[in-house]
C-alpha positions as CSV (number, residue, x, y, z in Angstrom):
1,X,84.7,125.1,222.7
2,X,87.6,125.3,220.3
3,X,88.2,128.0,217.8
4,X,89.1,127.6,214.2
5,X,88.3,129.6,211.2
6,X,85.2,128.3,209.4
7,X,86.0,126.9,206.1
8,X,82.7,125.9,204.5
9,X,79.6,126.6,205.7
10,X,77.3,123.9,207.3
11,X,76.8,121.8,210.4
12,X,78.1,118.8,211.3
13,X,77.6,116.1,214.4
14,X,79.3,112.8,214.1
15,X,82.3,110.5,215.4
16,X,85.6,111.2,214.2
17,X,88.1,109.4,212.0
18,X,91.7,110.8,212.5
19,X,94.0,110.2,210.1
20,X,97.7,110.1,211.0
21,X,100.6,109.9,208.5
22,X,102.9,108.0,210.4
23,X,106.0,107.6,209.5
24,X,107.6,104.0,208.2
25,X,110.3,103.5,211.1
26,X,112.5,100.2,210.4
27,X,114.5,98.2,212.4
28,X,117.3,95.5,211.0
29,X,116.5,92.4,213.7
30,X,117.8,88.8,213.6
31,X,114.8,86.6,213.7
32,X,114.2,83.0,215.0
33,X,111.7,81.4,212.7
34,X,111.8,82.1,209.1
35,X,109.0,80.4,208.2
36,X,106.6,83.0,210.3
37,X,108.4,85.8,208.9
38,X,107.6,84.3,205.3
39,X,104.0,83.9,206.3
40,X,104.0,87.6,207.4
41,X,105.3,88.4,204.6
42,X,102.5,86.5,202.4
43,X,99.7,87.6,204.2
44,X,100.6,91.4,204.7
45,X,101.1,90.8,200.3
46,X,97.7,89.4,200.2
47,X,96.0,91.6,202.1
48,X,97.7,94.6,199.6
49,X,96.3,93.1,197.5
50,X,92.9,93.0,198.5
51,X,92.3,96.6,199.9
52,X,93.9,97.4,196.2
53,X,91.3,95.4,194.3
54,X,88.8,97.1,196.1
55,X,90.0,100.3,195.6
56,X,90.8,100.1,192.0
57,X,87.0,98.6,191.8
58,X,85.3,101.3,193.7
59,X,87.5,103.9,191.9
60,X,86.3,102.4,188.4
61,X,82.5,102.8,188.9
62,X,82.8,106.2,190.4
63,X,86.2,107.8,188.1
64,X,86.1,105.4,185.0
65,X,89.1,103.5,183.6
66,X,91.6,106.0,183.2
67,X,91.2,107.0,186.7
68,X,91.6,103.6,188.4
69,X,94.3,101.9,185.8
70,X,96.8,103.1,188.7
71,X,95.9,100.1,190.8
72,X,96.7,98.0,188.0
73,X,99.9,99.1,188.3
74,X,99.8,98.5,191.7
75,X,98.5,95.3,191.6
76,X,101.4,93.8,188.8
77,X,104.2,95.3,191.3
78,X,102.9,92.9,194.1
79,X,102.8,90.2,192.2
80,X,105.9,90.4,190.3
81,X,107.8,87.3,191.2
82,X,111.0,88.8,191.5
83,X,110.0,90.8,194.1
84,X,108.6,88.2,196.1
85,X,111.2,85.6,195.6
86,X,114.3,88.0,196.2
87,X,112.6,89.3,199.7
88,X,112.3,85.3,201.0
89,X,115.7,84.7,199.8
90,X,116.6,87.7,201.9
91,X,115.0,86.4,205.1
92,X,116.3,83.0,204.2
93,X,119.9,83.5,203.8
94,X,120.4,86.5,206.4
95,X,117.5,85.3,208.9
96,X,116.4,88.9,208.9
97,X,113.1,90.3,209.7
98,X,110.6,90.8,206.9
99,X,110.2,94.6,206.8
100,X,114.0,94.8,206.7
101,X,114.6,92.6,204.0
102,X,111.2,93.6,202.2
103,X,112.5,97.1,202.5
104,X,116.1,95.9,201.0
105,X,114.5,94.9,198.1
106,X,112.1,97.7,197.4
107,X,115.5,100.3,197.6
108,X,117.3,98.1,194.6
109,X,114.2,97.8,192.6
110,X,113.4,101.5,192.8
111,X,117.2,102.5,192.0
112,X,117.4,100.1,189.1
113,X,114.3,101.9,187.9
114,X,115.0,105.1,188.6
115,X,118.1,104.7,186.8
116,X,116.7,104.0,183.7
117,X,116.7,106.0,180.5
118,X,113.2,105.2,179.7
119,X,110.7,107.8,181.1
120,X,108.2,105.2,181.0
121,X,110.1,102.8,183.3
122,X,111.5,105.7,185.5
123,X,107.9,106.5,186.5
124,X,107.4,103.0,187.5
125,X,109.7,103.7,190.4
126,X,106.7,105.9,192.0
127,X,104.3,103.2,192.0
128,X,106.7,100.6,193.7
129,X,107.4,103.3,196.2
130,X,103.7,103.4,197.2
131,X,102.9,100.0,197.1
132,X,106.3,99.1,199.2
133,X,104.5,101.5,202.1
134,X,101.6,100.0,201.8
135,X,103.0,96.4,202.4
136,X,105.0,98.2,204.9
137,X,102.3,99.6,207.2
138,X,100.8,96.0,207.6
139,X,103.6,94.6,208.9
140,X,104.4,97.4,210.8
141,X,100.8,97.2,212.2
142,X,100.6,100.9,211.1
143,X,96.7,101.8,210.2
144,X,96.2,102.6,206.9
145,X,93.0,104.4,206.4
146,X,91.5,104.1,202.7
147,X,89.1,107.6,202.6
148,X,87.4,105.5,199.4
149,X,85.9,103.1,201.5
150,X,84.2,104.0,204.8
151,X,82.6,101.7,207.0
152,X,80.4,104.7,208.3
153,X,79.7,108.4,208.1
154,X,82.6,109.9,209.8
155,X,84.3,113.3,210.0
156,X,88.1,113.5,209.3
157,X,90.2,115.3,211.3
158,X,93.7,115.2,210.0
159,X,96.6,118.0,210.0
160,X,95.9,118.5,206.5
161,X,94.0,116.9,203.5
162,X,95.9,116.4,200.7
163,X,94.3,116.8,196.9
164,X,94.7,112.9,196.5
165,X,92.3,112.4,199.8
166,X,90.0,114.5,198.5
167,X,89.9,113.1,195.4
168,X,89.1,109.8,196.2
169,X,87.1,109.7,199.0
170,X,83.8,108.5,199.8
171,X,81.8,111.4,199.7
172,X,78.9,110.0,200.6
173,X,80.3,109.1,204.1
174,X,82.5,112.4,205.1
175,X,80.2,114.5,207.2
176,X,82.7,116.9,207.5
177,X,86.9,118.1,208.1
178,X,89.0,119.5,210.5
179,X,92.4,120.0,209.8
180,X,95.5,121.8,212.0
181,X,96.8,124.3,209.9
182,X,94.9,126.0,206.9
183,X,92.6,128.9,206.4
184,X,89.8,129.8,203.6
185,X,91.8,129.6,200.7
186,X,93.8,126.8,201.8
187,X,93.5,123.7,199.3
188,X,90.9,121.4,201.6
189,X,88.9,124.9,202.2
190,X,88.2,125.0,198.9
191,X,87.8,121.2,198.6
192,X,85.2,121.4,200.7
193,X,83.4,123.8,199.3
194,X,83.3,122.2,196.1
195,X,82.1,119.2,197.9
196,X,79.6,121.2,199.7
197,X,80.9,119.4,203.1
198,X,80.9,121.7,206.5
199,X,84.7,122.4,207.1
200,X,86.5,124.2,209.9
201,X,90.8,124.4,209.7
202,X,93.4,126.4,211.2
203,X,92.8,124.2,215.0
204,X,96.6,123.7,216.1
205,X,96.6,120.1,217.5
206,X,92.9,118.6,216.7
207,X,94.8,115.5,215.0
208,X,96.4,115.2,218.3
209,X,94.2,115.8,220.7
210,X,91.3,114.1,219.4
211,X,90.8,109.9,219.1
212,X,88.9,107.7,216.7
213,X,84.8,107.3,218.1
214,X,85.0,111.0,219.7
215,X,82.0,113.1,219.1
216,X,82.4,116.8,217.9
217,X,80.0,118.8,216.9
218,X,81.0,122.4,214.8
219,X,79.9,125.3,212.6
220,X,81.4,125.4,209.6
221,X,80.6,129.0,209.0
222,X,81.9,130.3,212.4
223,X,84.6,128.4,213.0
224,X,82.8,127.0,216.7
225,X,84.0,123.4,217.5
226,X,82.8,121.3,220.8
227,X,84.4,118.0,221.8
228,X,82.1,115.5,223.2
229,X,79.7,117.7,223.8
230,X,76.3,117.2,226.3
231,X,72.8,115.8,225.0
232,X,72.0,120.0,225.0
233,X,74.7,121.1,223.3
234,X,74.1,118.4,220.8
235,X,70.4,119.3,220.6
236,X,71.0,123.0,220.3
237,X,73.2,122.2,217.2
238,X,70.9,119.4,215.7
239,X,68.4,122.6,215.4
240,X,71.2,124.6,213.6
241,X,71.4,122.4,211.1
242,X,67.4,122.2,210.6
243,X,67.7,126.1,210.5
244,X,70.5,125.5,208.0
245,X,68.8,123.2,205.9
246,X,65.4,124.9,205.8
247,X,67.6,128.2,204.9
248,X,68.8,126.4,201.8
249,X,65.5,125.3,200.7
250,X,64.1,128.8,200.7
251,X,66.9,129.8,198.5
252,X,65.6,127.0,195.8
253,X,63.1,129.6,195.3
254,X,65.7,132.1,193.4
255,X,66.9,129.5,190.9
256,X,66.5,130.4,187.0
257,X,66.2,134.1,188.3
258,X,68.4,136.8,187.2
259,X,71.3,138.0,189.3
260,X,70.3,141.4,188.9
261,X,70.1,144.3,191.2
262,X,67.0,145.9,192.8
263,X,68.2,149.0,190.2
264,X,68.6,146.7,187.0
265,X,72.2,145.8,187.0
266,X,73.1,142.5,185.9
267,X,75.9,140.3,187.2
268,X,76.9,137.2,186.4
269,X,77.4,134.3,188.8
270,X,79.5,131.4,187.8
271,X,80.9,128.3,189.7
272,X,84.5,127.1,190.2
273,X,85.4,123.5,189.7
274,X,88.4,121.0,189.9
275,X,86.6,117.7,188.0
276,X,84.1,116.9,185.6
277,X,82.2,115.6,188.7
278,X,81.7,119.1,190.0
279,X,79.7,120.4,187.5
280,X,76.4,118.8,188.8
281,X,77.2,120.8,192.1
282,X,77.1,123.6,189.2
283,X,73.4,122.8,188.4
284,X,72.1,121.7,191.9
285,X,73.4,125.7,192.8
286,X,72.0,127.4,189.6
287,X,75.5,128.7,187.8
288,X,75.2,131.1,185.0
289,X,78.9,129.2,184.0
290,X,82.1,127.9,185.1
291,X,84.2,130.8,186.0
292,X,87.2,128.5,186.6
293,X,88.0,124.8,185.7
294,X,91.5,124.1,187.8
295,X,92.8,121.7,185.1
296,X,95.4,120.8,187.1
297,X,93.6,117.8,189.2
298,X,93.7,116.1,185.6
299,X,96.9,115.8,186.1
300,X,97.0,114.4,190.1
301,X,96.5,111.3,191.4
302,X,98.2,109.5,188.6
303,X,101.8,108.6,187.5
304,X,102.4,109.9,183.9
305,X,101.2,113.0,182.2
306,X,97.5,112.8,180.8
307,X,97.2,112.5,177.1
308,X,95.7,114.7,174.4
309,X,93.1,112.1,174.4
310,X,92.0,112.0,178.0
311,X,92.0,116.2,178.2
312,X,89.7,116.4,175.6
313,X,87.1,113.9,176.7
314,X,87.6,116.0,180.5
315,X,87.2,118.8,178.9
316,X,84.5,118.1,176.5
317,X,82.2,116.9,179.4
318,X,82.3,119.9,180.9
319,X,81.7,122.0,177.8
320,X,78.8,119.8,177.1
321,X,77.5,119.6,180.2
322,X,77.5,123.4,180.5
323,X,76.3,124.8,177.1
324,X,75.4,127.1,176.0
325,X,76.6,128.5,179.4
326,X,80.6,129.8,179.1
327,X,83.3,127.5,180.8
328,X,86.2,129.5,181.4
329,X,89.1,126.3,181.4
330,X,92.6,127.5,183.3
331,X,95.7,126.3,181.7
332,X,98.1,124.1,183.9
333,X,98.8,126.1,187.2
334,X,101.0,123.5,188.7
335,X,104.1,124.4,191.3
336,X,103.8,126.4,194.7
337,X,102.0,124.0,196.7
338,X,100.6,121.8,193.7
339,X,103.5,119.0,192.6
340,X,103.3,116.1,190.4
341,X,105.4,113.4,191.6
342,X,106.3,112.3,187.8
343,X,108.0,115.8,187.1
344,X,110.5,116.5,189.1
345,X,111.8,120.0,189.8
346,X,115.0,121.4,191.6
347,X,114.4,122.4,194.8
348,X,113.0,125.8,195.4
349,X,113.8,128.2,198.5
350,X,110.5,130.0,197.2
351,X,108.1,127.0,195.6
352,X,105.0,130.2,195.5
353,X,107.5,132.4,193.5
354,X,109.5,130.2,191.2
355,X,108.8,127.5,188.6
356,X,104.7,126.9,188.2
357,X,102.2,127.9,185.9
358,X,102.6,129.7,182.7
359,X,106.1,129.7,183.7
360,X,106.6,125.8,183.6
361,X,104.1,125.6,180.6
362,X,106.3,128.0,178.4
363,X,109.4,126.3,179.4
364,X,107.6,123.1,179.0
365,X,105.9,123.9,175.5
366,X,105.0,120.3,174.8
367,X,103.0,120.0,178.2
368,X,101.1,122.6,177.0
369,X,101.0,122.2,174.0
370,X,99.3,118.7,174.1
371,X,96.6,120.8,176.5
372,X,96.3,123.4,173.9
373,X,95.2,120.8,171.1
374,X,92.5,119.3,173.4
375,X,91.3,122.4,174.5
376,X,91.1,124.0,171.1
377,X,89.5,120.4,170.0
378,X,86.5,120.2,172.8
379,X,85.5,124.0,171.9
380,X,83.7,122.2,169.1
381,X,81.1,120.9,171.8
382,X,80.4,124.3,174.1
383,X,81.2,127.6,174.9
384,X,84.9,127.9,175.7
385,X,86.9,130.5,177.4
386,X,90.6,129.9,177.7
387,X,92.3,131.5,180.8
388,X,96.3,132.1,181.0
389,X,97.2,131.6,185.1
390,X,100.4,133.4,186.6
391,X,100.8,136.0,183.4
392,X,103.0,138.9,185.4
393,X,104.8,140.7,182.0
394,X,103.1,141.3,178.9
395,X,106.0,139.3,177.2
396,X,104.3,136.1,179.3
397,X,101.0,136.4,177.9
398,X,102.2,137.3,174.1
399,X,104.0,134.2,174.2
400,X,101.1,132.2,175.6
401,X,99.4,133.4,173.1
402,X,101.7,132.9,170.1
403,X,102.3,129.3,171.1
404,X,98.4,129.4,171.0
405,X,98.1,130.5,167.4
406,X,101.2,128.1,166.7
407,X,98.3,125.0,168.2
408,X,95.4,126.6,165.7
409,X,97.4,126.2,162.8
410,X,98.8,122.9,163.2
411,X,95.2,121.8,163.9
412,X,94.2,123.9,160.6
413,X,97.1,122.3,158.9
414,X,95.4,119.0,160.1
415,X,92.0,119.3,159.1
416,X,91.0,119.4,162.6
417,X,87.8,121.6,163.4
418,X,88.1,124.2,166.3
419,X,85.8,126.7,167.3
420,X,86.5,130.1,165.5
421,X,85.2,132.5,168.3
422,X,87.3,131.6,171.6
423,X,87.7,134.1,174.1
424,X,91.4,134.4,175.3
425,X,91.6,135.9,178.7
426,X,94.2,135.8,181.6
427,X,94.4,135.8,185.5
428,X,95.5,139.2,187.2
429,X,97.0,137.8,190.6
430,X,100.4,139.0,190.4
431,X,100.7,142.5,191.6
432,X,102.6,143.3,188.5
433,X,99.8,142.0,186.2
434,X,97.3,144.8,188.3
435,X,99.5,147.7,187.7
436,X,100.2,147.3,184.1
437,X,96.2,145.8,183.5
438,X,95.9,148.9,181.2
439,X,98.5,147.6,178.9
440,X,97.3,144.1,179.2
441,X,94.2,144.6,178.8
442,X,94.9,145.5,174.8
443,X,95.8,142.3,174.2
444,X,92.9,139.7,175.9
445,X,88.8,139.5,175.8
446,X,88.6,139.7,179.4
447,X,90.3,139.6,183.0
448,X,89.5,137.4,185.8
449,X,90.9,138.4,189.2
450,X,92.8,135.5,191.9
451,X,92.4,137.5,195.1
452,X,93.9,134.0,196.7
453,X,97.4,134.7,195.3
454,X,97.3,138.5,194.2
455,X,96.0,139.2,198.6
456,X,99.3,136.8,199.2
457,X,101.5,138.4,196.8
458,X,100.5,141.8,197.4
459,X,100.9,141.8,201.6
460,X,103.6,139.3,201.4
461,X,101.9,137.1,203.2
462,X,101.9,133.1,203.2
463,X,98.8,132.1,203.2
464,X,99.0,128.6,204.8
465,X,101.3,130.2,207.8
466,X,99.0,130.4,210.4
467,X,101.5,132.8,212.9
468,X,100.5,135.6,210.5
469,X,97.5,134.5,208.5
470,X,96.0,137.5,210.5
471,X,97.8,139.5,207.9
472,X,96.0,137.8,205.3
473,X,93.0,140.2,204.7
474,X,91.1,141.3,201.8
475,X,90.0,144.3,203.1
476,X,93.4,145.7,202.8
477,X,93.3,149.1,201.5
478,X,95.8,147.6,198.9
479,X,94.3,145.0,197.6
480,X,91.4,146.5,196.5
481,X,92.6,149.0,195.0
482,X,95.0,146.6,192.9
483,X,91.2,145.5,192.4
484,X,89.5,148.7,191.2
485,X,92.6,149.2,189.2
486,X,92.3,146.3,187.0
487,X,88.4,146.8,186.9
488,X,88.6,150.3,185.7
489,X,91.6,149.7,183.0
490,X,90.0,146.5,181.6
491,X,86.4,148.3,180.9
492,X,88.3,151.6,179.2
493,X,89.6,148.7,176.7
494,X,85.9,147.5,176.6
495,X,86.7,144.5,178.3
496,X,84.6,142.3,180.7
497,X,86.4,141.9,184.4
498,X,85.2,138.9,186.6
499,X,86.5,137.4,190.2
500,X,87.2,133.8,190.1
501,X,89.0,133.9,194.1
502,X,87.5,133.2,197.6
503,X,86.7,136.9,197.5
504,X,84.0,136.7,194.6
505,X,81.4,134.4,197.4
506,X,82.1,136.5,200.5
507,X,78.3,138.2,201.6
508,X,80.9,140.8,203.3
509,X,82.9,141.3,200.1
510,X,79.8,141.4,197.4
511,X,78.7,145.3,197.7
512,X,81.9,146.3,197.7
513,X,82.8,144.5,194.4
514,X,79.6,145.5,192.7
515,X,79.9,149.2,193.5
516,X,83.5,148.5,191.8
517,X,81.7,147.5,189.1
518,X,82.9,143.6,188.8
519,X,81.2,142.2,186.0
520,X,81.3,138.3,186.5
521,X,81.7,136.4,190.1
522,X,82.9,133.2,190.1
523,X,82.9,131.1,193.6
524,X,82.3,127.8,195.0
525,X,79.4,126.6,194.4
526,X,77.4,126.0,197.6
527,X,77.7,130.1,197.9
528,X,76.3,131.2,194.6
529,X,72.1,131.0,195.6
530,X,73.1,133.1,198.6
531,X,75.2,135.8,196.5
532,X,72.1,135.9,194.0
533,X,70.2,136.5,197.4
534,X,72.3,139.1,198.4
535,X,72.6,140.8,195.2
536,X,68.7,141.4,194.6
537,X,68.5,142.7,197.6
538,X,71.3,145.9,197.0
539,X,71.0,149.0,194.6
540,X,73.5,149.6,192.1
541,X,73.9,153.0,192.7
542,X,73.9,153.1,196.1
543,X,76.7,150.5,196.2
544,X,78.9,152.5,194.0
545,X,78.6,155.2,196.5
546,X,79.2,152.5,199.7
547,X,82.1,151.3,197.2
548,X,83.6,154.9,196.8
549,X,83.3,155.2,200.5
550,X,85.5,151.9,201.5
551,X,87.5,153.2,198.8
552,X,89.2,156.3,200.8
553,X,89.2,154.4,203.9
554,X,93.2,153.7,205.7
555,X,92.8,150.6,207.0
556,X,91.3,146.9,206.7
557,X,89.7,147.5,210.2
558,X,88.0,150.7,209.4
559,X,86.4,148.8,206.3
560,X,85.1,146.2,207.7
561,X,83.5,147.8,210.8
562,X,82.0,149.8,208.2
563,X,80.8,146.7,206.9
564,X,79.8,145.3,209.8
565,X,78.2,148.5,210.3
566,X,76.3,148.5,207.0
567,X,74.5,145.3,206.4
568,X,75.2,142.7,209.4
């Protein structure tokens, strides 16, 4: 058995589909026969080709035309004549091999571009860049697996799964991940959540040690993973999953009911999303609301900046899929380990701490500006939150918000219609934000709390570094008291406090946080029938006295034997 740390809960059996980003090594040869290297040449391009018209298909029955007009762009790079007729002339003249010339080529193009005043034409250079490797990897004989079509049900293994794979992949045909580094608020953890697909992470190696066709079996709650395991083994975990399945049945029985304490407190439970898509994992789970849209995968897997246009019709699915239920929408919380390959930013010694967020989108005031206008437009269709990320000075979030008011009147000036009763609200995960929350919370209609950031920022600890992800605890004394803090100060201003991290769907972390008094809970979907579960089943009172307890405890281990203790 192998040991990771279980990322989404679930079981999965199946064979295994590595994926290995292999590098594009290329050698300058002299070659004998020009014309085979032309014909490799032709058929590696027409076999681009193919796998991109299939893709660009697939993608534009699943993601509509905005989504798949990328492989368009694709497409008219491979069979731009110049490209193909300077790369033979190459192999013709210097009797070199294909992928040296081919890459030859590629480099000029791409400079020429890149070189370019036009941001339009600048941006081009991406897509040849991508294309190039793809052409590149056939005649390297280098696999090239395309997650959006799968031949069978598989699960990937990979060191890591990048926002692009998730995006785009078959769904229907992942059983489940395993990545090498990661833990559970790494960016595929909570991918896989939202996807409500089993996922373990943090297993130094399994993209090395494991081959296409192997059969693992794992937990996705514990963290348990067995290679090729025996018919028993396999049987034993073939009735985990029925146990698994039959538990999530039973918890059908709790949808449309209250999240309310055996005592009569009342919590809301709400669902974070990345896409559109997601919110029907929002109604197969029972969410009172989205508790946070991540805007920023509007603005992924795609080589220009989305338009006013395409924002509002995002964000006016979501609103309309969702009312009367709130939808709290984050504003652009791109940087750390979120980039954009059409803005580029100088090198950072410290990506986590530098330019992202509110502080790009200030800086950058027609970014979000243009996000502003089709936010403030879609609040016509539902009930809208706005949500400032990153805010760690009241000067950050005054300006957010003047720049705000400066969006409302130019619409107003317009004759564009906006809803008059938005709440304006802001993320506390910045230390700094939690300790001045009392001055803060004067100025917004509510807090919701990132424990993924404000647990990294506040122990210094990197949460993707698995030497001391150990460090990386919630229960630290510290961090929730940053938490009761910013509960406390928000409801003396008469303002409502919710939980939009990892922390908000953790059965170990839930009495705690509603003896704090936490107001809202916003988590991953898959976890939110199991909370209301748990919920139901606790008194009010008695968890404010549990809470008060943990509270004046000196260490994360003392709270969460206590927990253990308590209710497992």
């Amino acid at each position: 058995m192998v040991q990771g740390t279980g990322a989404s809960p679930g079981i999965a059996l199946g064979k295994v589909l590595v994926i290995k980003n292999e590098e594009i090594a290329i050698e300058k040869k002299q070659i004998d026969s020009i014309e085979e290297e032309k014909n490799r040449f032709v058929e590696a391009i027409e076999k681009s080709k193919l796998e991109l018209i299939e893709i660009r298909d697939k993608a534009m029955k699943e993601f509509g035309k905005d989504k798949s007009a990328i492989f368009d762009a694709h497409l008219l790079v491979l069979e731009d004549p110049e490209l193909m007729s300077s790369t033979i002339n190459r192999i013709e003249s210097e009797k070199l091999n294909v992928e040296y010339a081919f890459k030859q080529i590629i480099d000029q193009f791409v400079s020429v571009f890149e070189a370019m005043d036009n941001e339009y034409m600048k941006e081009r250079a991406s897509d040849i860049r991508d294309v190039s490797d793809r052409v590149l990897r056939k005649l390297l004989g280098i696999k090239v697996v395309d997650l959006s079509v799968l031949d069978e049900e598989v699960i990937l293994v990979s060191k890591d799964l990048t926002p692009s794979e998730t995006a785009t992949m078959d769904k229907e045909k992942v059983l489940g991940f395993l990545t090498d580094i990661g833990g559970r608020t790494s960016h595929t953890a909570i991918m896989a959540r939202s996807l409500e697909i089993p996922a373990v992470v943090g297993i130094k190696d399994m993209s090395v040690s494991l081959e296409d066709g192997d059969f693992v079996v794992f937990n996705g709650e514990t963290g348990e993973v067995l290679i090729n395991p025996d018919k028993e083994e396999v049987n034993r975990y073939k009735g985990l999953k029925e146990a698994y399945e039959n538990e999530k049945k039973e918890l059908e029985a709790l949808r449309g009911q209250k999240s309310v304490t055996k005592d009569g407190r009342e919590v809301e439970l709400a669902g974070n999303i990345g896409t559109p898509k997601d919110v029907k994992g929002l109604e197969n789970n029972d969410a009172e609301g989205v508790g946070l849209y991540r805007t920023e995968f509007i603005y992924m897997d795609r080589d220009s900046l989305p338009t006013e246009e395409e924002q509002f019709m995002a964000y006016k699915e979501v609103l309309e899929s969702i009312n009367p239920r709130p939808a709290i929408i984050r504003t652009l919380d791109i940087g750390g380990d979120k980039e954009l390959s059409y803005l580029k930013f100088d090198e950072e010694m410290n990506p986590f701490l530098g330019y992202r967020a509110i502080r790009l989108c200030l800086d950058r005031q027609e970014i979000f500006k243009t996000q502003l206008r089709a936010l403030l437009r879609a609040s016509m269709y539902g009930n809208l939150k706005i949500m400032f990320p990153m805010i760690s000075s009241l000067e950050e979030l005054l300006e957010a918000k003047k720049v705000l008011n400066e969006v409302k009147e130019d619409l107003h000036r317009e004759g564009v219609d906006f809803s008059p009763n938005i709440e304006v609200g802001m993320m506390i995960e910045v230390p700094s934000a939690a300790i001045i929350s009392d001055i803060l919370a004067k100025h917004v209609d509510f807090f919701s709390i990132g424990t993924n950031d404000l647990i990294q920022y506040t122990t210094a600890v990197d949460r993707m570094n698995e030497k001391i992800h150990h460090l990386y605890n919630p229960f630290n004394p510290a961090v929730l008291r940053l938490i009761k803090m910013v509960i406390d100060n928000g409801h003396k201003e008469g303002i409502w406090v919710g939980m939009c991290g990892e922390m908000a769907g953790d059965k170990r972390m839930i009495p705690i946080l509603l003896g704090l008094e936490l107001d809202e809970f916003s988590m991953s979907p898959i976890s939110i029938l199991p909370a209301r579960k748990l919920i139901k089943s606790l008194s009010y009172e008695e968890m404010k006295k549990f809470a008060n307890k943990v509270m004046n405890m000196d260490s994360a281990e003392e709270i969460e034997a206590y927990i253990e203790k308590t209710f497992i």
